[in-house]
N, C-alpha and C positions, 0 to 999 in steps of 0.2 A: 775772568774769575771774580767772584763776590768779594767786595770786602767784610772781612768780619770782623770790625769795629764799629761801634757807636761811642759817640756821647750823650750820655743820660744826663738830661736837664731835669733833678727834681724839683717842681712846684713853682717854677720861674712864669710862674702866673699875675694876671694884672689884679685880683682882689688881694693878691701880697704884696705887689711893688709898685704898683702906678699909684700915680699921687691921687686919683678918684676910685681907687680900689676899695674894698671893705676894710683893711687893715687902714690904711692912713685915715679914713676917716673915724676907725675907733682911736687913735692917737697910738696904733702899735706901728713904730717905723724906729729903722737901725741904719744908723751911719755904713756899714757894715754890708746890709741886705742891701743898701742902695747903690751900693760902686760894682755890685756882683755884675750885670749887663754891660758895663764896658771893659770888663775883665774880658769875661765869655762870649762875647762876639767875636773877637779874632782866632778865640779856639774855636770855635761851632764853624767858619767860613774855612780854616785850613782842613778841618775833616770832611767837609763839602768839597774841599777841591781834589783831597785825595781820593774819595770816594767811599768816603765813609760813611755811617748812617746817623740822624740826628734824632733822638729817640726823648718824647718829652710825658712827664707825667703829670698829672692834673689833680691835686686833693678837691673832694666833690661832696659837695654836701647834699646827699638825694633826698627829696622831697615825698613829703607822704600828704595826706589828707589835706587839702584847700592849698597845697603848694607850701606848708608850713616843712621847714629841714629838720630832719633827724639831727640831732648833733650830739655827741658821746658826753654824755656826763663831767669828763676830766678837761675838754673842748670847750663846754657852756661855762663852766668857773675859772678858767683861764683867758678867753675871749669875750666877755657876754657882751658883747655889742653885735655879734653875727647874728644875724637875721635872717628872713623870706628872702629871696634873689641872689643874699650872695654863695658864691665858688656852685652855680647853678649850670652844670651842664648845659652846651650851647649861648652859654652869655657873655658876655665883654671880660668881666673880670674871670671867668674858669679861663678863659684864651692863655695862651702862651702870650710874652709880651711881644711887643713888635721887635723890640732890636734882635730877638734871637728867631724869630718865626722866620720860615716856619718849620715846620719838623715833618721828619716820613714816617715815624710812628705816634701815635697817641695814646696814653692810658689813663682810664682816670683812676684814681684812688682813692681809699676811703678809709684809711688809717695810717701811719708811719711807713710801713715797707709798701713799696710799688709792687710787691710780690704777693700781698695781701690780697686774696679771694678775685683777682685781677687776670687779665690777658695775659700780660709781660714776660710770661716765661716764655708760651705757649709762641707766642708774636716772633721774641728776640730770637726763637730756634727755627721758624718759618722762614724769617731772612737769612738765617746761617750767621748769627753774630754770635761770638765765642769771648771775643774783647770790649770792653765796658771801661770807659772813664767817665767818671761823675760828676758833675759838678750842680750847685742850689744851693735850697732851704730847709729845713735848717740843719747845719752839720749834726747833731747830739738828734737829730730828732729823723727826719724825714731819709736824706741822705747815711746816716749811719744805720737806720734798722733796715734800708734796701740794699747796700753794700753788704751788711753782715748777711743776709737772706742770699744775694748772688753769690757770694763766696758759698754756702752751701750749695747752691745749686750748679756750682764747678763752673763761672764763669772765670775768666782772669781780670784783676779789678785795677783799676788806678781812680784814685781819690786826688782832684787839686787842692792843693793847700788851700792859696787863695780862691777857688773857685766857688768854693761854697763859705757858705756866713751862717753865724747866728747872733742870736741877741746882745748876747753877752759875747765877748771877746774872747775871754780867758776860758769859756764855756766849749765855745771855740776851738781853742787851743789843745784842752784835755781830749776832745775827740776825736782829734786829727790823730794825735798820739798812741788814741787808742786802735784806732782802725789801721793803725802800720801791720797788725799779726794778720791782718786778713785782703790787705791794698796794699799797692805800691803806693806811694806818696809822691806827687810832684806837683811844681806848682805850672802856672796856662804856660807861662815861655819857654820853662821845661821840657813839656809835654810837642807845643807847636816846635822848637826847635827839634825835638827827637821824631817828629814826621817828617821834615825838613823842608817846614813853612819859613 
């Protein structure tokens, strides 16, 4: 029989979290964003042992005219150090990063929800996945406007406390809070103890 869980890795990419990514080298790096991979490797290996699926999403900046990226307006004033090459389909920094690679689905995206103009529905009901735990970057941003979009699209959702990070802490904290009406809430030992890793 299939299993129908995953966990959704949002944006656990190396131009956000390796130290020669495009984020560390614009000076955007969080205490926070950095301890997320040795959280989430022992949840992603116990749902690999149950047989569950590992589902990762990619933010992608696609490339128009001379290889120069599109990037959204509220993206260039909030980042402007993103440039040509990075979060480039096929490159080093769009990769998932090594500690949690690798993954049996991929999607890239191209705004806050993975559900935005993307595969991810279409994919997750191909495999017969029904169950979704979340974990990434950033809580308030990436991982909450895809939670809130699979909760409409009638998946059953669990959100890790600690599994996912953002900049701010307290930023953090509000949106964990807030995604309780639409996720279960737990945190990785929670979650690995109730598959019974």
């Amino acid at each position: 029989m299939i299993n129908t869980t995953a966990l959704v890795l949002i944006d656990m990419q190396n131009d956000f979290i390796h130290s020669s990514g495009a984020y560390a080298r614009g000076g955007a790096t969080s205490e926070y964003i950095s301890s997320l991979p040795a959280l989430l490797k022992p949840v992603a290996n116990t749902i690999r042992e149950t047989g569950g699926w590992i589902v990762s999403t990619h933010f992608t900046l696609v490339s128009g005219k001379n290889r120069e990226p599109f990037i959204s307006e509220h993206l260039q004033e909030l980042r402007p150090f993103l440039s040509k090459g990075d979060f480039l389909s096929g490159s080093f920094g769009h990769d998932l990063i090594d500690e949690l690679a690798p993954s049996d689905l991929f999607v890239e995206k191209v705004a806050y929800s993975a559900f935005y103009m993307s595969r991810l529905d279409w994919l997750l009901k191909q495999a017969g996945i029904t169950n979704l735990i979340f974990g990434g970057i950033v809580t308030n941003g990436g991982v909450a406007s895809t939670v809130r979009d699979a909760h409409v699209h009638g998946y059953q959702n669990t959100v890790l406390s600690d599994g996912c990070a953002a900049f701010d802490q307290s930023v953090h904290e509000v949106a964990i809070k807030d995604l309780k009406t639409v996720a279960n809430i737990k945190t990785c030992s929670e979650l690995i103890d109730s598959l019974g890793g």
